[in-house]
VEXMAR-641962 format. One record per residue: residue in one letter; y, z, x of N, C-alpha, C, O in turn. Coordinates in Angstrom, 1 decimal. Layout:
<atoms>
{aa:A | n_py:Y | n_pz:Z | n_px:X | ca_py:Y | ca_pz:Z | ca_px:X | c_py:Y | c_pz:Z | c_px:X | o_py:Y | o_pz:Z | o_px:X};
...
</atoms>
This chain:
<atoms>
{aa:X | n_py:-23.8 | n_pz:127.7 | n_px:37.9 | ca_py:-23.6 | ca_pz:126.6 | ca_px:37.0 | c_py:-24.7 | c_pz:125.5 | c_px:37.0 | o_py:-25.0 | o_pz:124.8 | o_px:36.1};
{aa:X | n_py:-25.2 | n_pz:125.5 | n_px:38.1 | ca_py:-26.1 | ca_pz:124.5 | ca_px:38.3 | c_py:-27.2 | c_pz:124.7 | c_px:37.6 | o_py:-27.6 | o_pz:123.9 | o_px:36.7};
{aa:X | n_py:-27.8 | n_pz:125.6 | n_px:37.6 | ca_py:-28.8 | ca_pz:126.6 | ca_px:37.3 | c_py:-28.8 | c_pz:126.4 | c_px:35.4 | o_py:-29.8 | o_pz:126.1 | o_px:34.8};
{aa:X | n_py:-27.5 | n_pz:126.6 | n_px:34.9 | ca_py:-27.2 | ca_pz:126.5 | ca_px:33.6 | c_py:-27.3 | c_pz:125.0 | c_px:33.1 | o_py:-27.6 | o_pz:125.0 | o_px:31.9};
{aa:X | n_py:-27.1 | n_pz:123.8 | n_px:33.7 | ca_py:-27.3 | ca_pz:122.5 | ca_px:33.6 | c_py:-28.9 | c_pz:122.5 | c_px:33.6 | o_py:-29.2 | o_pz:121.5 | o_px:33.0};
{aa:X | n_py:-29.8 | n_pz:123.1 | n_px:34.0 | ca_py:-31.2 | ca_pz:122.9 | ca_px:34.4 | c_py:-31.6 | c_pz:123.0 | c_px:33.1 | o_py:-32.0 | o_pz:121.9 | o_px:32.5};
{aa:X | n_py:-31.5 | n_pz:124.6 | n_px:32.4 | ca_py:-31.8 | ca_pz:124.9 | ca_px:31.7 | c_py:-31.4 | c_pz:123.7 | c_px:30.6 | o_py:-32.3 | o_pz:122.9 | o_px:30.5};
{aa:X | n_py:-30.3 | n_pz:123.6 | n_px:29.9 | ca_py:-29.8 | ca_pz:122.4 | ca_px:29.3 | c_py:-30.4 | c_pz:121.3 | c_px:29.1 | o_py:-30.4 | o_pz:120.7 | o_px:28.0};
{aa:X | n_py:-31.0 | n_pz:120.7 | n_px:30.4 | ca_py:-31.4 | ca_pz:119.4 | ca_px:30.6 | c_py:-33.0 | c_pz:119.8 | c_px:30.1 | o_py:-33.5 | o_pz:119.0 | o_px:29.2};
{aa:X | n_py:-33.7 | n_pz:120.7 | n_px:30.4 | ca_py:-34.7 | ca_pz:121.3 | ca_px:29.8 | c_py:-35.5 | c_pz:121.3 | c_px:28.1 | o_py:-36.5 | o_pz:120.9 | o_px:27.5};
{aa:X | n_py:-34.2 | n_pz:122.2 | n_px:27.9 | ca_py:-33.9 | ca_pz:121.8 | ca_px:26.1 | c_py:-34.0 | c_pz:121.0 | c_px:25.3 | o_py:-34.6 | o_pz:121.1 | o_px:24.3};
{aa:X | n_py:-33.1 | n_pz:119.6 | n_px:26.1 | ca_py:-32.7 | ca_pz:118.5 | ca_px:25.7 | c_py:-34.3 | c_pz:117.9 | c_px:25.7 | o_py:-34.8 | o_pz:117.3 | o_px:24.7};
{aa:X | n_py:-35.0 | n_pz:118.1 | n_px:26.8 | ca_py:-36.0 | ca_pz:117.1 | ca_px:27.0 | c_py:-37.7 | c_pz:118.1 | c_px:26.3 | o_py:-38.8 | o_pz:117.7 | o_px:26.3};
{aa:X | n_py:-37.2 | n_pz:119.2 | n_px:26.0 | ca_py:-38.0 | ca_pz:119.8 | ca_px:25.2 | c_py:-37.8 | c_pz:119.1 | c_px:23.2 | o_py:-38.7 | o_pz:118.8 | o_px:22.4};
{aa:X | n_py:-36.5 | n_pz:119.2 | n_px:23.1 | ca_py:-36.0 | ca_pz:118.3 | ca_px:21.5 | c_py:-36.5 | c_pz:117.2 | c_px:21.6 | o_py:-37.2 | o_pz:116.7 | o_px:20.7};
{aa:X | n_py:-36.4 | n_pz:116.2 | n_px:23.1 | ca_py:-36.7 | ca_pz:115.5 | ca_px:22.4 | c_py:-38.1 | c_pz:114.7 | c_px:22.2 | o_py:-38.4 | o_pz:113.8 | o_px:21.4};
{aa:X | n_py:-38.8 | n_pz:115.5 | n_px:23.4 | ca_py:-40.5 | ca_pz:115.5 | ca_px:23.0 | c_py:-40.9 | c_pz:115.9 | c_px:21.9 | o_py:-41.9 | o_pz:115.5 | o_px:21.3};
{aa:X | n_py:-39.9 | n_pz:117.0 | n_px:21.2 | ca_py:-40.6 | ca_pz:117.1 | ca_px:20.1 | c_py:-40.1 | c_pz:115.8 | c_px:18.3 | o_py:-40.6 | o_pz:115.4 | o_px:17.2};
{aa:X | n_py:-39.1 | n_pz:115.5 | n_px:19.0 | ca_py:-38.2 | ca_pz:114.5 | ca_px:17.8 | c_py:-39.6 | c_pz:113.6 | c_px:18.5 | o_py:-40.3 | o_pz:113.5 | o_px:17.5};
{aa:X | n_py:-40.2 | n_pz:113.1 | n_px:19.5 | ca_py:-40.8 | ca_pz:112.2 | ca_px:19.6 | c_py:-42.3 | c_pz:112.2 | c_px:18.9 | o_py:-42.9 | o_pz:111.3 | o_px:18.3};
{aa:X | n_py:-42.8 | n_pz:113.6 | n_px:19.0 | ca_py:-44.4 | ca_pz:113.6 | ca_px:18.3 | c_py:-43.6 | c_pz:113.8 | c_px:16.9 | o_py:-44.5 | o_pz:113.4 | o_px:16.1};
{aa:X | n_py:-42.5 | n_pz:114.2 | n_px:16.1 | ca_py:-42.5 | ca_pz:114.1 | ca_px:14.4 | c_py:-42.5 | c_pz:113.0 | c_px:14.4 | o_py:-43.1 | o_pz:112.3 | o_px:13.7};
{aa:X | n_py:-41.4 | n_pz:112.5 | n_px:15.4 | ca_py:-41.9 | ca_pz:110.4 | ca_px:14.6 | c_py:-43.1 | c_pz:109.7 | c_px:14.5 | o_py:-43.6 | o_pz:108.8 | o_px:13.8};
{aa:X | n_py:-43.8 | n_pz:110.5 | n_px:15.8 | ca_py:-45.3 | ca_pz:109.8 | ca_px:15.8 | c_py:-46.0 | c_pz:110.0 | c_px:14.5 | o_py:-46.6 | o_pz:109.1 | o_px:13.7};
{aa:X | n_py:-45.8 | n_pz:111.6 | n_px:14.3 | ca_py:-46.6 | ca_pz:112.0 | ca_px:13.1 | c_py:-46.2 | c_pz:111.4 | c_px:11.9 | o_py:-47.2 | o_pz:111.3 | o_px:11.1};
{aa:X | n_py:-44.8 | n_pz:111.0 | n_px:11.5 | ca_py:-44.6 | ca_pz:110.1 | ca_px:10.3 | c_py:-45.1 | c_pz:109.4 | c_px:10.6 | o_py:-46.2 | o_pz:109.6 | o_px:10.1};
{aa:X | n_py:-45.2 | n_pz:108.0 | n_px:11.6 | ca_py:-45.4 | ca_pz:106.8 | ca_px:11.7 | c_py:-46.8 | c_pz:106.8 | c_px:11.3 | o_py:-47.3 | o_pz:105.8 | o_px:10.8};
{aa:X | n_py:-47.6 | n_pz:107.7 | n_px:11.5 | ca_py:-49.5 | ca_pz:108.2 | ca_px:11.7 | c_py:-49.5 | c_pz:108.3 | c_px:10.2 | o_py:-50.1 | o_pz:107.5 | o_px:9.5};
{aa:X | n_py:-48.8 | n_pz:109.2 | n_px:9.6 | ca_py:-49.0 | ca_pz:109.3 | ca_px:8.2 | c_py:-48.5 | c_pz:108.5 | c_px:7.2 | o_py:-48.6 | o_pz:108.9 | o_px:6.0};
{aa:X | n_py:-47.8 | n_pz:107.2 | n_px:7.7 | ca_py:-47.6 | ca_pz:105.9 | ca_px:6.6 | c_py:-48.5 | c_pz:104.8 | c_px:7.3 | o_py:-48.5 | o_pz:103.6 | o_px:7.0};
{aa:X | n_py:-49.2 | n_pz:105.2 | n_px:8.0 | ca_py:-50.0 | ca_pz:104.4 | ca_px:8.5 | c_py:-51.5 | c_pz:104.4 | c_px:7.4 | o_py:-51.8 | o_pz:103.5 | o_px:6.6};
{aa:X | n_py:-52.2 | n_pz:105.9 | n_px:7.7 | ca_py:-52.9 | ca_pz:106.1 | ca_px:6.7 | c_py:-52.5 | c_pz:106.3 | c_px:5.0 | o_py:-53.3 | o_pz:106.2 | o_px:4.0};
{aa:X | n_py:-51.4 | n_pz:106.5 | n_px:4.9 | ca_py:-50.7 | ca_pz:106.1 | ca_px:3.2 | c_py:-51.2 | c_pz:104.6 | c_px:3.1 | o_py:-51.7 | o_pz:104.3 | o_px:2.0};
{aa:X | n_py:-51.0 | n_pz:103.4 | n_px:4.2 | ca_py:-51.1 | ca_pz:102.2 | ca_px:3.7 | c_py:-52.7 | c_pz:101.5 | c_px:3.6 | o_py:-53.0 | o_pz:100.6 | o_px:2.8};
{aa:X | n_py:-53.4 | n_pz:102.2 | n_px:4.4 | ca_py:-55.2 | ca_pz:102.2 | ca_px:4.8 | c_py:-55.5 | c_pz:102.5 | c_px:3.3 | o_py:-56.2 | o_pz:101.8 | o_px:2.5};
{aa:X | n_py:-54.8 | n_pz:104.1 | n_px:3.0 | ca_py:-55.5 | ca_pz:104.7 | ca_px:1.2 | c_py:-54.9 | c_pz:103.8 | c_px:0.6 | o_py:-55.5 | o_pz:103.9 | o_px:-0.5};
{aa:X | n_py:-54.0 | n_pz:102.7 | n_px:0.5 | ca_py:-53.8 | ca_pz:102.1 | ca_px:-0.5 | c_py:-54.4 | c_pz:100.6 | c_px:-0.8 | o_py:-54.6 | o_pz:100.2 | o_px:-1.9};
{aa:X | n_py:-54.8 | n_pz:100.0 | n_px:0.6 | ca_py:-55.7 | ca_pz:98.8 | ca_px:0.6 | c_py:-56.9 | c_pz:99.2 | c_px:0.4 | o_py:-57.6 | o_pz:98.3 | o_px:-0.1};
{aa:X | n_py:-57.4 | n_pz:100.3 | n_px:0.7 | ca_py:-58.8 | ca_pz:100.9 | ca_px:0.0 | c_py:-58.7 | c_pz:100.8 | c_px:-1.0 | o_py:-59.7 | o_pz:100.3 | o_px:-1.6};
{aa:X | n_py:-57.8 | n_pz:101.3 | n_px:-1.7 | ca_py:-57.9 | ca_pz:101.8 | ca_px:-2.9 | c_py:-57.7 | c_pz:100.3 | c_px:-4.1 | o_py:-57.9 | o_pz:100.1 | o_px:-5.3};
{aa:X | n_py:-57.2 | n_pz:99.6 | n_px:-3.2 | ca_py:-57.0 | ca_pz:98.7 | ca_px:-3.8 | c_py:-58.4 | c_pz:97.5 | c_px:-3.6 | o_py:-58.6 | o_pz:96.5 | o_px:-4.4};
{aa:X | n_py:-59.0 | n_pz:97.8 | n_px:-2.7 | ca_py:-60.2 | ca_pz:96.8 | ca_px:-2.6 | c_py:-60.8 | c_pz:97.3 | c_px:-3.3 | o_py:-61.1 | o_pz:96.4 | o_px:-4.1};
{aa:X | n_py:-61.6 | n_pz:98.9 | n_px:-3.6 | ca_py:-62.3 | ca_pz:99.5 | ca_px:-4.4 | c_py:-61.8 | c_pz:99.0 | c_px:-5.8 | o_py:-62.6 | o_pz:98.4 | o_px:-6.5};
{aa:X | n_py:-61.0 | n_pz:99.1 | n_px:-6.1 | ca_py:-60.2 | ca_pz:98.5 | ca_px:-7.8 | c_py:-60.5 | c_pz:97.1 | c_px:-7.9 | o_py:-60.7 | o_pz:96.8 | o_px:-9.1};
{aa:X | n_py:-60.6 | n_pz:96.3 | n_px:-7.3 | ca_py:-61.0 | ca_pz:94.8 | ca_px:-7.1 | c_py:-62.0 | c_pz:95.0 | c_px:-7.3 | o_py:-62.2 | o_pz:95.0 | o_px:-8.5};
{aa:X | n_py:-63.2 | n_pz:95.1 | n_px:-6.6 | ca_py:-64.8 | ca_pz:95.4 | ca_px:-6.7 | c_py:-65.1 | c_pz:96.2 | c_px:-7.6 | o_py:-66.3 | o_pz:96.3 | o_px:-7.6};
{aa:X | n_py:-64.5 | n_pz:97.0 | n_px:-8.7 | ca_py:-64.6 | ca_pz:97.5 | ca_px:-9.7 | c_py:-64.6 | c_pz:96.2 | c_px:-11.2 | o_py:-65.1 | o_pz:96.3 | o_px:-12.3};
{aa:X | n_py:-63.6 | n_pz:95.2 | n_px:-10.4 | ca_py:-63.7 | ca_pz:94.3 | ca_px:-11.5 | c_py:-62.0 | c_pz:94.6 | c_px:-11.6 | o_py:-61.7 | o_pz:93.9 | o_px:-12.5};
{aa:X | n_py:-61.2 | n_pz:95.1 | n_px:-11.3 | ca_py:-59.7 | ca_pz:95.2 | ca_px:-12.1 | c_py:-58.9 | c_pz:94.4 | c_px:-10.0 | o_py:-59.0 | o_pz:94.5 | o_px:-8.8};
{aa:X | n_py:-58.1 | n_pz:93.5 | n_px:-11.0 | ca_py:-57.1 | ca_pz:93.0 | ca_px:-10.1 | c_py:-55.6 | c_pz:93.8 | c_px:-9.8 | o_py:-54.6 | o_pz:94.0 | o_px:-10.6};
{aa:X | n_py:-55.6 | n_pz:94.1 | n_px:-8.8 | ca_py:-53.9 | ca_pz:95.0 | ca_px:-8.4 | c_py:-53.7 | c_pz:93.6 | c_px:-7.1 | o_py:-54.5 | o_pz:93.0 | o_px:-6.5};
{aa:X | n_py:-52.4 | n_pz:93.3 | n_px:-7.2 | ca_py:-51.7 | ca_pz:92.7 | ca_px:-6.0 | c_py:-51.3 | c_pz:93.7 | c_px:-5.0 | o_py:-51.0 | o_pz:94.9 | o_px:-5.3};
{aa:X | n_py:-51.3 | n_pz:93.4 | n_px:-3.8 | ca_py:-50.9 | ca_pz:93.9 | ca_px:-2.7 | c_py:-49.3 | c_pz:94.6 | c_px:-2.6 | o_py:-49.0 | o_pz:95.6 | o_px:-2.0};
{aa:X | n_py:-48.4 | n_pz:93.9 | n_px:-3.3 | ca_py:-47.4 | ca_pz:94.2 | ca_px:-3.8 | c_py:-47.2 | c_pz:95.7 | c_px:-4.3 | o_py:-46.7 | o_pz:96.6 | o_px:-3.8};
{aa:X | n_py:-47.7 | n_pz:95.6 | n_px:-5.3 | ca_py:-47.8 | ca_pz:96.7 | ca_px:-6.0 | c_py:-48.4 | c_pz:98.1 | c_px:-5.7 | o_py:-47.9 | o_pz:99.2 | o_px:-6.2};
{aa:X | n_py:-49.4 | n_pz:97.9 | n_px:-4.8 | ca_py:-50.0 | ca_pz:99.4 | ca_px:-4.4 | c_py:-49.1 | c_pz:99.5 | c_px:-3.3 | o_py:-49.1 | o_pz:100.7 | o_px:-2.7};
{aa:X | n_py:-48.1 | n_pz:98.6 | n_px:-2.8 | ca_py:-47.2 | ca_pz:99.3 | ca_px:-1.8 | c_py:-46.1 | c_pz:99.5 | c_px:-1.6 | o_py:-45.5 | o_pz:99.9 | o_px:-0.5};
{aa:X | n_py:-45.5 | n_pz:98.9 | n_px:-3.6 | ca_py:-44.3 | ca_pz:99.3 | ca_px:-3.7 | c_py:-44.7 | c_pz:101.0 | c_px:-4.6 | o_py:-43.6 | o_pz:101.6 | o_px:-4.7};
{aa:X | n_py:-45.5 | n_pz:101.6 | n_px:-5.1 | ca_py:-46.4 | ca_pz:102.7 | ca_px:-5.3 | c_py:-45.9 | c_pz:103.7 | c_px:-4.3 | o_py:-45.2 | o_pz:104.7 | o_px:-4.5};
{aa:X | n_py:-46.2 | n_pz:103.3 | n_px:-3.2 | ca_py:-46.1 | ca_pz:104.3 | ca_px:-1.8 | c_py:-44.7 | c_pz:104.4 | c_px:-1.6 | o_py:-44.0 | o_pz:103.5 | o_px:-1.2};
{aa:X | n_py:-44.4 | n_pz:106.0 | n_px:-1.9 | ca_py:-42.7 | ca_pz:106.0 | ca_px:-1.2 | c_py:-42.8 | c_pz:106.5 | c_px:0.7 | o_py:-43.2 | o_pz:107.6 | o_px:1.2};
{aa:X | n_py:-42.5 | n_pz:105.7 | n_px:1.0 | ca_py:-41.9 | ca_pz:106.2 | ca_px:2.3 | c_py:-40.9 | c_pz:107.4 | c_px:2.9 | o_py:-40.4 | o_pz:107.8 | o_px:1.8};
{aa:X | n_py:-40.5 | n_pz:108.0 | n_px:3.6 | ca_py:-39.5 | ca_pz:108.7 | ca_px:3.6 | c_py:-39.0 | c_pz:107.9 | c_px:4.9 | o_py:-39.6 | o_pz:107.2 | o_px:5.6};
{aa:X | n_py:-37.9 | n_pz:108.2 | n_px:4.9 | ca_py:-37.0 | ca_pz:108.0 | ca_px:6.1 | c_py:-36.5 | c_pz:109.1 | c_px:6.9 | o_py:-35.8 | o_pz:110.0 | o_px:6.4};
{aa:X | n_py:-36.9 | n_pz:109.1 | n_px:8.5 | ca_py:-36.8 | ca_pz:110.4 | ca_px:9.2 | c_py:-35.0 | c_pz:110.2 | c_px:9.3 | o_py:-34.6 | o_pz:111.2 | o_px:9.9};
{aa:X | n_py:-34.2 | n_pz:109.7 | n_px:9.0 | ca_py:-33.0 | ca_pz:109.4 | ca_px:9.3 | c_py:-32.6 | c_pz:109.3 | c_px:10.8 | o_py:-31.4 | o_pz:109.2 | o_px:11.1};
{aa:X | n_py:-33.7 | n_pz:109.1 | n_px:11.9 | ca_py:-33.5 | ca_pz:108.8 | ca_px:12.6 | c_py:-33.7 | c_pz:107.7 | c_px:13.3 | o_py:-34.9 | o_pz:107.3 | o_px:13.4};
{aa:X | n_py:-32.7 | n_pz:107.1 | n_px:14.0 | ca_py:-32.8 | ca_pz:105.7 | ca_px:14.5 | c_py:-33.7 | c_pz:105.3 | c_px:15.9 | o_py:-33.4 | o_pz:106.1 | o_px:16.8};
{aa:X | n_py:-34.8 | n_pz:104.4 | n_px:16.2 | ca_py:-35.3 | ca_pz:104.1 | ca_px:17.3 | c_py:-34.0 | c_pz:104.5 | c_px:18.8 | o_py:-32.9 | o_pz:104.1 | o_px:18.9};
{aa:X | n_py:-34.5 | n_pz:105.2 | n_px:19.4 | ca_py:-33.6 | ca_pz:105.3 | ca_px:20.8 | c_py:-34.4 | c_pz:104.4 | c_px:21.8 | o_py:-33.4 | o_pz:104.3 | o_px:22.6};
{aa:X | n_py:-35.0 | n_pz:103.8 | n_px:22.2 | ca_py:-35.5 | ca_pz:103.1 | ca_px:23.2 | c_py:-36.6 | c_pz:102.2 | c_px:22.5 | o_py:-36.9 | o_pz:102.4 | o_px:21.4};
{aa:X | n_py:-37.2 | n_pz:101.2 | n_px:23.2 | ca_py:-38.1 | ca_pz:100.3 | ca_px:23.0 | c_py:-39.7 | c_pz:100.9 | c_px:23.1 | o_py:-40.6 | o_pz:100.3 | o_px:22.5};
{aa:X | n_py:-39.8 | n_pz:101.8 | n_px:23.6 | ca_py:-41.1 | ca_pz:102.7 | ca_px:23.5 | c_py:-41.5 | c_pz:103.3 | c_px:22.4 | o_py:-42.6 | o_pz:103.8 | o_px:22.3};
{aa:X | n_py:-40.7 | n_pz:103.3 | n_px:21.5 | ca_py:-40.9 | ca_pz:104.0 | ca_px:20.0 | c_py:-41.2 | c_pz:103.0 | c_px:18.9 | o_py:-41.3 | o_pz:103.3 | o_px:17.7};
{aa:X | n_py:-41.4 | n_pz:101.9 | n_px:19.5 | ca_py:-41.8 | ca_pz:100.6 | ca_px:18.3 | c_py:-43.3 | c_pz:100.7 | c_px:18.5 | o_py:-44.0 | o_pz:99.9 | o_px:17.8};
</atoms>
């Protein structure tokens, strides 16, 4: 039985390293969605055309991983 708890606790901590590197990797990839958009938006400026900041990042849809922060290390 013990043996079967091992394994278990294993799993769990295998899920949840991995639930931990997809949130990284969304967090990484709205990170650079927001970089291409102030680029893209300074380049448009220096082109001569005005965009507000608003706008290039109401543009960007986000997704939501549906999952909620579990600890203070994930901020």
């Amino acid at each position: 039985l013990q043996l079967d708890e091992g394994w278990m606790d294993d799993d769990r901590n295998d899920f949840l390293d991995q639930l931990h590197m997809d949130m990284l990797e969304e967090q990484h990839h709205q990170a650079m969605q927001f970089t291409a958009g102030v680029l893209q938006q300074k380049k448009h400026e220096e082109d001569g055309g005005t965009t507000d900041t608003a706008t290039i990042l109401s543009n960007q849809h986000e997704k939501d991983s549906g999952v909620g922060r579990t600890d203070e290390s994930t901020r």
